[in-house]
TIKE-659465 format. One line per 8 residues: number of its first residue (from 1); their letters; for each residue x, y, z of C-alpha. Coordinates in Angstrom, 3 decimals. Example, Ala and Ser with C-alpha at 12.3 -4.5 7.8 and 13.67 -1.06 7.14 Angstrom:
BEGIN
1	as	12.300/-4.500/7.800; 13.670/-1.060/7.140
END
This chain:
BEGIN
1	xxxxxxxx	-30.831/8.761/-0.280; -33.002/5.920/-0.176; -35.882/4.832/2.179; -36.507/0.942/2.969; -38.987/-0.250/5.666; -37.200/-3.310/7.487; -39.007/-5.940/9.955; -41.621/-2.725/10.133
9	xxxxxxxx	-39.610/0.026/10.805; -38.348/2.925/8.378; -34.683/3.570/7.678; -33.344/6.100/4.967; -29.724/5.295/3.527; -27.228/6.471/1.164; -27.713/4.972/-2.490; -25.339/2.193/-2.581
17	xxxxxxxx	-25.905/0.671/1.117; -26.817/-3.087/1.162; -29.828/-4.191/2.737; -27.486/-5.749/5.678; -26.117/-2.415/6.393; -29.520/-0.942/6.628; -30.145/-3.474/8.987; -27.173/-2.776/11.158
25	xxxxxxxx	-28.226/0.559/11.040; -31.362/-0.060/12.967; -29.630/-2.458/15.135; -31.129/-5.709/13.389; -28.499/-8.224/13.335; -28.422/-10.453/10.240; -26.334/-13.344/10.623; -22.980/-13.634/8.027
33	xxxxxxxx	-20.415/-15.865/7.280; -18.697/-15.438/4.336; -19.074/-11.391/4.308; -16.296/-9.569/5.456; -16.475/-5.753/4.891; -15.041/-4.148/1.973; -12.957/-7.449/1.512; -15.393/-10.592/0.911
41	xxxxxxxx	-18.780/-9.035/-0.689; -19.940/-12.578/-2.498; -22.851/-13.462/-0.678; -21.876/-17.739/-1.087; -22.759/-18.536/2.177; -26.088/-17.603/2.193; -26.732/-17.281/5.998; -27.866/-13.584/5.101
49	xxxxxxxx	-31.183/-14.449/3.504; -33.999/-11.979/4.225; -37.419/-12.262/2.101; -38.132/-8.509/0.188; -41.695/-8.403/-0.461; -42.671/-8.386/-4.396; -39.098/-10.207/-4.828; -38.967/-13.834/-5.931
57	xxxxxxxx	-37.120/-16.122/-3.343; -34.748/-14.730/-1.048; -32.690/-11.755/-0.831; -28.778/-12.396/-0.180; -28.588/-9.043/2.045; -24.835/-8.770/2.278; -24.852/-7.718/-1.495; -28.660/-6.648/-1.974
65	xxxxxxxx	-28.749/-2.966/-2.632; -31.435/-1.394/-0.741; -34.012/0.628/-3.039; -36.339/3.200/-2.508; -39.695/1.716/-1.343; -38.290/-1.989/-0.252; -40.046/-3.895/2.331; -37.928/-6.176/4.133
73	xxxxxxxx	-38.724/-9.007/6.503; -35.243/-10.089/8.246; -37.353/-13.020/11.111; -40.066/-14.647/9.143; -40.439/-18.320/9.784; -39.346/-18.812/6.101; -36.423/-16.867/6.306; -35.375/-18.604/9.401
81	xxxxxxxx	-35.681/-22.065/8.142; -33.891/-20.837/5.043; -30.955/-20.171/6.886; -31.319/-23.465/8.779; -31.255/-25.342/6.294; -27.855/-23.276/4.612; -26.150/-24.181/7.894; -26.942/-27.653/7.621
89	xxxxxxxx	-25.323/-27.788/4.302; -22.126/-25.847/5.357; -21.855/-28.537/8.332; -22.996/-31.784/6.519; -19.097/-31.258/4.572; -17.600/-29.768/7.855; -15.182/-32.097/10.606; -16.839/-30.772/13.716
97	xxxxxxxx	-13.931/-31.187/16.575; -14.857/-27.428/18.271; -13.507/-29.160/21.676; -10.189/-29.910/20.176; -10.381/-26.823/17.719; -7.725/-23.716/18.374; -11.058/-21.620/17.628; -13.050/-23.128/20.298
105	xxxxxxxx	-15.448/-20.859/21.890; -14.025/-17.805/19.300; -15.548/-19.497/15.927; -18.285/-17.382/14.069; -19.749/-20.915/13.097; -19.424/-22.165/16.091; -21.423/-19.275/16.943; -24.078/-19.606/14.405
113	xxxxxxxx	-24.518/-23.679/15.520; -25.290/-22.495/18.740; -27.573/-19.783/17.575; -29.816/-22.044/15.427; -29.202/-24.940/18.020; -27.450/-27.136/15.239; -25.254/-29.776/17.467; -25.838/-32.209/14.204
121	xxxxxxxx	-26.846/-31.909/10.543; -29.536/-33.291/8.826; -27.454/-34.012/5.971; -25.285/-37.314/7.081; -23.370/-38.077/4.260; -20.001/-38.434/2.788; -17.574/-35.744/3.944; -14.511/-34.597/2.342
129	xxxxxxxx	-11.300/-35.464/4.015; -7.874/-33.663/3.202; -4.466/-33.616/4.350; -3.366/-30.774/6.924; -0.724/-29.111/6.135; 1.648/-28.135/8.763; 4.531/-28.030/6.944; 5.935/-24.648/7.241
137	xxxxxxxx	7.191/-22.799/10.452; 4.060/-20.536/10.726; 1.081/-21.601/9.495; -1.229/-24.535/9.874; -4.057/-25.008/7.348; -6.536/-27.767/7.977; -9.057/-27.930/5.035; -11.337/-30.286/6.688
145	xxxxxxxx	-12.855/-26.895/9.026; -12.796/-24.609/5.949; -16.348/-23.715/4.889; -15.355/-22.426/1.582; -16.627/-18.896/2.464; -12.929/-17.078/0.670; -12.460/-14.605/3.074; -8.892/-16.012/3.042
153	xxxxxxxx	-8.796/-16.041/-0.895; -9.864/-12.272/-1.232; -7.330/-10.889/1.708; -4.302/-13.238/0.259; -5.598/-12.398/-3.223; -7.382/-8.728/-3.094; -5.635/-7.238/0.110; -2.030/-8.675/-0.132
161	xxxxxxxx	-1.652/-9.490/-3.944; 0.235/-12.490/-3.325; -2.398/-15.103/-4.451; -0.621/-18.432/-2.762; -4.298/-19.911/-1.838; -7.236/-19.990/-4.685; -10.272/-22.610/-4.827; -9.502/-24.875/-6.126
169	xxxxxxxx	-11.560/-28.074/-8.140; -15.080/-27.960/-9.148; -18.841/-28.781/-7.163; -18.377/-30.798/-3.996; -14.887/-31.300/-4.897; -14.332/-27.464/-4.153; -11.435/-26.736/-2.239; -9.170/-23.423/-0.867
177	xxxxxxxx	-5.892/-24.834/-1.495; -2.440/-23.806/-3.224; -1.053/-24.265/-6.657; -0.805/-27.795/-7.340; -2.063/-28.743/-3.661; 1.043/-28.257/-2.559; 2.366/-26.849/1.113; 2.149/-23.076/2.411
185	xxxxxxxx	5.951/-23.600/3.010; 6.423/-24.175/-0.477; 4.932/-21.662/-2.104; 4.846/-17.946/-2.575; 3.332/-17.391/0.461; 5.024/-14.677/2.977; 3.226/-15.761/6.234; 2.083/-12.693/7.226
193	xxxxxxxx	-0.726/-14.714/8.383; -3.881/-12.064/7.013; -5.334/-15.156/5.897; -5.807/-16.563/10.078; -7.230/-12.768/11.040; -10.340/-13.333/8.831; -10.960/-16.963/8.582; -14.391/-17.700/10.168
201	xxxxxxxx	-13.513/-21.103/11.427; -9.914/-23.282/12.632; -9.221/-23.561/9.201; -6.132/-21.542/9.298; -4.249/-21.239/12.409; -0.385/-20.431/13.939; 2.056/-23.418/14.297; 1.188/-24.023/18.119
209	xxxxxxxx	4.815/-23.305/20.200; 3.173/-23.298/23.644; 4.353/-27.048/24.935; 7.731/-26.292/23.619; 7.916/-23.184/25.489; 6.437/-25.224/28.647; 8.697/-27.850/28.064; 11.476/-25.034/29.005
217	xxxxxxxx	9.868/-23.474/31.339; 10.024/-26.741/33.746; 13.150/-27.503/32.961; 15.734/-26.589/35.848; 18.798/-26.677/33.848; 16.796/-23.865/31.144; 17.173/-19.926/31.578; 14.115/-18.671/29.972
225	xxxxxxxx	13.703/-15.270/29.167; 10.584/-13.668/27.577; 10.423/-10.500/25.694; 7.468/-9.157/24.761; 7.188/-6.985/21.499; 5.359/-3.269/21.735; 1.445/-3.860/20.369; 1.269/-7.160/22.832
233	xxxxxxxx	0.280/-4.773/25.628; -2.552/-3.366/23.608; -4.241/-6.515/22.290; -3.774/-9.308/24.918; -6.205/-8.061/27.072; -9.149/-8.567/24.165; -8.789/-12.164/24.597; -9.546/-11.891/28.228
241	xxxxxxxx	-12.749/-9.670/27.655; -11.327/-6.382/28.535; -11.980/-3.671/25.704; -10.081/-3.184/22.907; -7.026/-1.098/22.714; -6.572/-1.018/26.712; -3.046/-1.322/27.589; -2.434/-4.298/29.865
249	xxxxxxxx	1.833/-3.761/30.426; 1.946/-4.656/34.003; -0.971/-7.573/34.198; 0.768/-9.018/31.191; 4.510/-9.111/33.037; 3.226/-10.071/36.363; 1.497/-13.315/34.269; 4.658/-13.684/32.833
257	xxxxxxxx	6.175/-13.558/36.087; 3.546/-16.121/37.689; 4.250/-18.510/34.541; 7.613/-19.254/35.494; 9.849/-17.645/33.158; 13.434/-16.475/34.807; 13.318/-13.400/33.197; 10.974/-10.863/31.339
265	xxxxxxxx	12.138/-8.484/29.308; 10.557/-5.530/26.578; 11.333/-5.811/22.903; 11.187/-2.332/23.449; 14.713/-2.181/24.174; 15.763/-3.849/21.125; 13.955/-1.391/19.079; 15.659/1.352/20.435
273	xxxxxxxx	18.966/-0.340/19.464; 17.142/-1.190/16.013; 16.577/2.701/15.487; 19.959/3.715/16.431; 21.544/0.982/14.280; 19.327/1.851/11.239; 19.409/5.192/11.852; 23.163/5.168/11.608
281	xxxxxxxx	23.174/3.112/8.790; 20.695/5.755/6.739; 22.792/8.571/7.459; 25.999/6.739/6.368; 24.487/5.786/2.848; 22.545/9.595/2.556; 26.008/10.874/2.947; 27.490/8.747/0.272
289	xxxxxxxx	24.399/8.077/-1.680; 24.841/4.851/-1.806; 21.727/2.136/-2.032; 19.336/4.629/-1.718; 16.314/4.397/-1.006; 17.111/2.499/2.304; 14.403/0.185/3.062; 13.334/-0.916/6.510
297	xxxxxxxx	13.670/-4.644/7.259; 11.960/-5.282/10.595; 8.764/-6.877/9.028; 9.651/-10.867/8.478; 6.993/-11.055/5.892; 7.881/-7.976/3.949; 11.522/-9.431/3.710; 10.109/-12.714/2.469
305	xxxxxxxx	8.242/-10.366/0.055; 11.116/-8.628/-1.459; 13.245/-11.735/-1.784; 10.865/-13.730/-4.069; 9.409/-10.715/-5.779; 12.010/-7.850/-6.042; 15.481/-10.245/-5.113; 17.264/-7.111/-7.459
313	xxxxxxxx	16.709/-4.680/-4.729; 17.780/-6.549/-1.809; 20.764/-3.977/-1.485; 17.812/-1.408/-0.964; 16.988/-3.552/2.240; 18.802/-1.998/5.887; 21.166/-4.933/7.012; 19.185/-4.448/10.273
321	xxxxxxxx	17.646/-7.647/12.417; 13.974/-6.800/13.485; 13.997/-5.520/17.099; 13.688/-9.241/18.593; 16.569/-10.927/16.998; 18.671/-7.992/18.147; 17.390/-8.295/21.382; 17.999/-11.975/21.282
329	xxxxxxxx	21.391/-11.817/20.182; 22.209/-9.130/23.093; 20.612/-11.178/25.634; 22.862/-14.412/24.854; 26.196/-12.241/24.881; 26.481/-8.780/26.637; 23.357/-10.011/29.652; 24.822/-13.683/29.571
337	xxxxxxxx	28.374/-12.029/30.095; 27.378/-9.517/32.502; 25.007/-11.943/34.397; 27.219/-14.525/34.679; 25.044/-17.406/32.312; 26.264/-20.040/30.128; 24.380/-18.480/26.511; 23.952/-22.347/25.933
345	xxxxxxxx	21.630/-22.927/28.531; 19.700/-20.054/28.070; 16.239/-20.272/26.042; 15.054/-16.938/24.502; 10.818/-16.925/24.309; 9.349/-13.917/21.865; 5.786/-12.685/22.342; 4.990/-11.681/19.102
353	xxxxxxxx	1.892/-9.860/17.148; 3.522/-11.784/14.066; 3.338/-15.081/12.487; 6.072/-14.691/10.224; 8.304/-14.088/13.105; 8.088/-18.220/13.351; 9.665/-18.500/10.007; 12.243/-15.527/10.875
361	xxxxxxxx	13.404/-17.066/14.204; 14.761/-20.352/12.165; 16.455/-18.503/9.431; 20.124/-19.550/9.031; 20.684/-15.842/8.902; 19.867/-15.363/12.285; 21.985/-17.800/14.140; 19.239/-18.690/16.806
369	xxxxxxxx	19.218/-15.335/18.230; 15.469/-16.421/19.400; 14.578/-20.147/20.277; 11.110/-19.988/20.107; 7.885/-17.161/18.919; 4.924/-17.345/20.455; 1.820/-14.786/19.246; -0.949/-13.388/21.111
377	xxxxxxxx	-2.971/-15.653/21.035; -0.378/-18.345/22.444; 0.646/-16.262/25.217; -3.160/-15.863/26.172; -4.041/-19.720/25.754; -0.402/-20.129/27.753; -2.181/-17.641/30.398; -5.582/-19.782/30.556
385	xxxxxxxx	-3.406/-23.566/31.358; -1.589/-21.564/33.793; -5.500/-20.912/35.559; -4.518/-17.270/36.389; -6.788/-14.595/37.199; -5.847/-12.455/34.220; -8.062/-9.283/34.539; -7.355/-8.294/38.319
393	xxxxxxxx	-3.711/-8.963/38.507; -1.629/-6.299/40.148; 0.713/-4.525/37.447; 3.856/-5.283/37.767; 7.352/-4.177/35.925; 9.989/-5.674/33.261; 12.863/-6.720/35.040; 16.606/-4.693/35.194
401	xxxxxxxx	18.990/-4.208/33.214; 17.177/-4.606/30.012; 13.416/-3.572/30.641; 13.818/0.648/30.018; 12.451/1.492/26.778; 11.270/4.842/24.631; 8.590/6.357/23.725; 10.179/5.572/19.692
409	xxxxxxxx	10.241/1.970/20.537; 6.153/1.620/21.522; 5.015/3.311/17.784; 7.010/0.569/16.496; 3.470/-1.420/16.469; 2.133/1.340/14.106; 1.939/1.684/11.020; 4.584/4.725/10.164
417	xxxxxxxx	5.978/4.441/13.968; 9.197/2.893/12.319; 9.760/5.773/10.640; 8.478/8.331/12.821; 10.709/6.981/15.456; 14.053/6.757/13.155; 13.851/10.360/12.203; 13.947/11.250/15.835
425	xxxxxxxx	16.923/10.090/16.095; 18.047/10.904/12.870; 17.224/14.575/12.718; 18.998/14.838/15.796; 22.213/13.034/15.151; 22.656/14.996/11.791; 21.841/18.435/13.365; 23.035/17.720/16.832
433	xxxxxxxx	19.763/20.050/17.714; 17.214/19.238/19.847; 13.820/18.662/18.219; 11.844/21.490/18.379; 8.397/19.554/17.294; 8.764/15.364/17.942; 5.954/13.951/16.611; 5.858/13.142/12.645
441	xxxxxxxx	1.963/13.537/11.677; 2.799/13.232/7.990; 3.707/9.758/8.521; 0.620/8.730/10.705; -2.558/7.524/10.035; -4.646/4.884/8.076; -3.888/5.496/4.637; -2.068/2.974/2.781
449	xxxxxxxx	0.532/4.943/1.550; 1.826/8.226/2.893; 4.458/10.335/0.736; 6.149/12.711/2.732; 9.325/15.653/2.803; 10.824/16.180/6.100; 12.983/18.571/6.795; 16.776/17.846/8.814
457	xxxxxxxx	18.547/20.756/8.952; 19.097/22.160/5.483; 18.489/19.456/3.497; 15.253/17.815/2.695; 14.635/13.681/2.881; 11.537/12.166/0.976; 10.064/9.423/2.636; 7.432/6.348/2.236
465	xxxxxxxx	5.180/4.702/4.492; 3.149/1.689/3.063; 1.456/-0.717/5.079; -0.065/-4.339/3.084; 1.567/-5.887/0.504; -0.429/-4.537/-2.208; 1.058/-1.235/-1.699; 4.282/-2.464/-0.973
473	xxxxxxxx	4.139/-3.264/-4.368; 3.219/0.115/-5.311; 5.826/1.326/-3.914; 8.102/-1.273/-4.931; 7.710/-0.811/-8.576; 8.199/2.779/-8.517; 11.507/2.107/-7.416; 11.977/-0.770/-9.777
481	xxxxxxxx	11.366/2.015/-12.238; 13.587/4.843/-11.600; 10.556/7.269/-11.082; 10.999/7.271/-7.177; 13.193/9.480/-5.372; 12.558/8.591/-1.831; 14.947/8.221/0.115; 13.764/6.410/3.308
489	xxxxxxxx	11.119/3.572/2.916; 9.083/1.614/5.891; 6.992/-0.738/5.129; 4.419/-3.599/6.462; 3.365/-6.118/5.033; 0.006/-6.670/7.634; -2.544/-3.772/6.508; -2.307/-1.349/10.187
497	xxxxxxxx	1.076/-2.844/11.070; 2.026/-5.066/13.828; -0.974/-4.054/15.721; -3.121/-5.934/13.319; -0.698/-8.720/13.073; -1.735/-12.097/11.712; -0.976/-13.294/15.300; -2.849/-10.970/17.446
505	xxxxxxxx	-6.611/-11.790/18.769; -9.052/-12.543/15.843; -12.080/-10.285/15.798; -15.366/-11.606/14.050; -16.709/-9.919/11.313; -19.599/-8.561/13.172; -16.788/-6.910/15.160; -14.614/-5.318/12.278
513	xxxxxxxx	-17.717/-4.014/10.790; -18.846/-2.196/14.269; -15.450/-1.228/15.598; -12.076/0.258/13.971; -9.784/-2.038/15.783; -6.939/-0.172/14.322; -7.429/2.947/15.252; -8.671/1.983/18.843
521	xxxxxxxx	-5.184/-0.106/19.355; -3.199/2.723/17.728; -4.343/5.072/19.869; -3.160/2.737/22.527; 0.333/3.425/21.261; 0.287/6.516/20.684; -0.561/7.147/24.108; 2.049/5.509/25.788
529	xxxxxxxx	4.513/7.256/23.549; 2.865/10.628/25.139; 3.127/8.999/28.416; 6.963/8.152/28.335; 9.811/10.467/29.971; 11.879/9.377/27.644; 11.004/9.606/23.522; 13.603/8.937/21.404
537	xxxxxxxx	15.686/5.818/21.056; 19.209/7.259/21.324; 19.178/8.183/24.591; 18.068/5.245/26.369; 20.309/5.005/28.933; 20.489/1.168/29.310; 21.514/1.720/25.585; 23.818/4.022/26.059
545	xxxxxxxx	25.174/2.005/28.723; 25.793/-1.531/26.501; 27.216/0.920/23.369; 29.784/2.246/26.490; 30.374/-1.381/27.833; 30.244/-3.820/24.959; 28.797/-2.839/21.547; 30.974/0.096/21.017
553	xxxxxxxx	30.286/2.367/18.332; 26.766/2.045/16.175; 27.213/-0.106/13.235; 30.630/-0.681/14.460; 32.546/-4.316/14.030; 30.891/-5.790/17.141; 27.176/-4.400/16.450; 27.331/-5.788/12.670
561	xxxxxxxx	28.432/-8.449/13.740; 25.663/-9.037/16.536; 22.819/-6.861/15.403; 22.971/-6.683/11.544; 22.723/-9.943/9.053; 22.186/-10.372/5.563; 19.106/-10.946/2.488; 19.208/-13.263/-0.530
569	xxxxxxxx	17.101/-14.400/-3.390; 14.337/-16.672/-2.356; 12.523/-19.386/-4.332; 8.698/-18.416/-4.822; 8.061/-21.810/-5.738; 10.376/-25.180/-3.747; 9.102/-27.482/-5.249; 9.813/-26.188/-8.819
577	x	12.857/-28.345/-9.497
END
């Protein structure tokens, strides 16, 4: 242990803690930038200066180590001038637009300008000015707002091990850019949209489909339905103030309700079909052996993933659409049919946690199954225009036929809730036995990969759970090289799962480093699994019900057709000619 005195009082520590944790510790707030915990430990920024007595110049906290005997001063006038005068530096090369900015008013700079009262910099000079690029379906990177801090760089680079942004250029020229300056949409970049969670500023943000969706919405001749996909409920009420993890269901479809749409419906419902059709699919090739391990394919970004990195073991892939293409495609056939709507005048509208669900949605694969992805983050700015009273609405519930759902179908947001929720169903398909434990704790939890043998019956299947790309990579080349013997694979590419989605509310670093924002929104799923009558996908009744009436059998003609589509090879690199 160590022991530090800091702005006069005593602290002990474990060898190893920075002087900025210390701080925290005694609940002296040090103001960051560039830090990010466990991810972005550079100390560039410098906006963590603190003066250590004996010490020449200032300390950079975030990667100071504290030692035994340090005296720290965190408020001197020196130290606050110091940090002044970094923040006029990072602004005197910064476009300041925070009106007109997507980060308005949730922008940890924009927090720090109005901590040090900085409206203007000191330094009026020449700025850098580059070209946005909003060339690809998800992502919108403006480099004129970036601050150079590299949170981005280390999560795309450290976290995911994809590496489509770097800095690039050298001294002022300095930028966070791609290889050869090119677009996001041409690169080898999966749009799992990591890089928007942690960046500090607007620098990175989702393609904006709100005034499309608007646009619908007040059309007369449009039928717009709105699904909204499991870990919605437990995030969308952070960007209203409410705390994190609290389940906001029935405010979130009574706003729906209020903003117009014709109809709102649960994605839910089309993960229950997404189990059943999967689950059917893995017991087919178990029984014949054939393209094992099966792989699921739910995550948009981990498909993008395996078809520029791995394009050998598509086959391993389940022919499965995620949950909200299903959904989609049911909605403009069997509820179109059975309602009575021409499918061409209806306008599907997914809430998602998931950036890369942008890029999914226009796929030629998926036939325009979904017309238009909003995240979050939309759906709360959508919420704010609207000028309703969010946090005391009445709860209110998704609408008939299509709004019953599983317990199966709300873990879908977690990390290991894929596969927790398939062998449900599977075990009891194969055994035609009743469960006589339902839950799966082998495949919950934080860790980023979770081996597993679970039992069905009398054999035994080996399983996989990996959650960020790095370990899907792990994973991936233990397949590549004949060591693995799973057997049943799930895997998402955002670290936590959907839940931590590169489309769900962005929490500052001071935030991350107090609260596990994970764990408090899985919990949130969890519970609502506990809390549902019915927990396992195949015997949702509405389900059972469009299988009877339309689908037919699972992974029959009709639901392949419908439900199931097909990978291919992907270009890392388009403009490589």
């Amino acid at each position: 242990m160590v022991n530090l005195t800091i702005d006069g009082k005593n602290v002990e520590v474990p060898k190893g803690t920075t002087i900025l944790q210390a701080s925290a510790k005694l609940g002296i707030e040090i103001p960051t930038l560039c830090y990010l915990k466990e991810i972005n430990e550079i100390g560039d920024c410098r906006m963590c200066l603190v003066e250590v007595e004996g010490k020449r110049g200032f300390a950079t906290s975030c990667i100071q180590k504290a030692e035994n005997g340090m005296i720290v001063h965190t408020k001197t006038p020196e130290v606050l001038e110091a940090r002044k005068t970094m923040l006029d530096l990072i602004l005197s090369n910064h476009h300041q637009d925070c009106e007109n900015c997507v980060r308005n008013e949730n922008c940890e700079l924009q927090e720090l300008i109005n901590q040090f009262d900085k409206e203007k910099t000191v330094y009026d000079g020449t700025k850098n000015t580059y070209e946005i690029d909003d060339k690809s379906p998800s992502i919108v990177r403006d480099p004129n707002k970036c601050i150079l801090c590299r949170r981005c760089v280390s999560m795309c680079n450290k976290v995911q091990k994809i590496g489509a942004i770097g800095v690039t250029e050298r001294g002022f020229k300095s930028c966070v850019s791609t290889v050869g300056h090119n677009s996001l949409n041409d690169v080898n970049c999966t749009f799992c949209g990591q890089c928007i969670e942690v960046c500090p500023t607007g620098a990175l943000a989702e393609k904006d489909s709100t005034q499309i969706v608007w646009d619908k919405i007040n059309d007369k001749g449009t039928y717009v339905i709105v699904q909204t996909a499991p870990s919605i409920r437990v995030a969308l009420g952070e960007e209203f103030g409410m705390p994190i993890g609290t389940n906001v269901e029935g405010k979130m479809v009574n706003a729906l309700k209020q903003m117009g749409f014709n109809k709102v419906f649960d994605t839910n419902t089309g993960a229950d079909f997404t189990i059943v059709e999967e689950g059917t699919e893995f017991i087919k090739r178990l029984n014949n052996n054939d393209n094992l391990p099966m792989i699921t394919s739910c995550c948009p970004g981990w498909v993008k993933y395996i078809e520029m990195n791995y394009p050998e073991n598509i086959n391993h892939l389940s022919s499965c659409k995620s949950p909200h293409e299903m959904f989609g495609a049911l909605l403009k056939t069997y509820y179109a049919e059975k309602e009575g709507i021409d499918p061409s005048s209806i306008f599907v509208v997914s809430v998602m946690p998931c950036i890369a669900k942008k890029y999914e949605r226009q796929r030629e694969e998926m036939k325009q199954d979904v017309d238009a992805v909003i995240t979050t983050r939309e759906l709360a700015r959508m919420i704010k225009q609207a000028k309703i009273d969010f946090v005391n609405l009445d709860d209110a519930n998704f609408d008939d036929p299509m709004g019953e759902a599983t317990g199966s179908a709300a873990i879908f947001g977690v990390t290991g809730g894929v596969m927790e929720a398939a062998l449900r169903s599977v075990s009891e398909i194969i055994t035609g036995k009743p469960l006589d434990k339902i839950t799966f704790e082998q495949v919950r939890g934080e860790k980023g990969i979770k081996r597993a043998e679970i039992k069905i019956g009398d054999q035994k299947v080996k399983v996989v759970v990996a959650h960020g790309l790095a370990n899907a990579q792990t994973i991936m080349e233990e397949i590549k090289s004949g060591k693995a013997d799973y057997q049943f694979v799930e895997i998402m590419a955002c670290p936590g799962g959907c839940i931590t989605g590169g489309g769900q509310p962005i929490k500052s670093a001071k935030i991350q480093e107090e609260v596990d924002v994970h764990k408090k929104r899985a919990e949130a799923m969890y519970s609502i699994d506990e809390k549902s009558v019915i927990r396992k996908s195949h015997e949702n009744p509405v389900l059972k019900q469009i299988y009877k009436d339309f689908l037919g059998e699972p992974n029959g003609e009709l639901a392949h057709k419908l439900l199931h589509t097909r990978y291919s090879k992907k270009d890392k690199y388009r403009f490589v000619k």
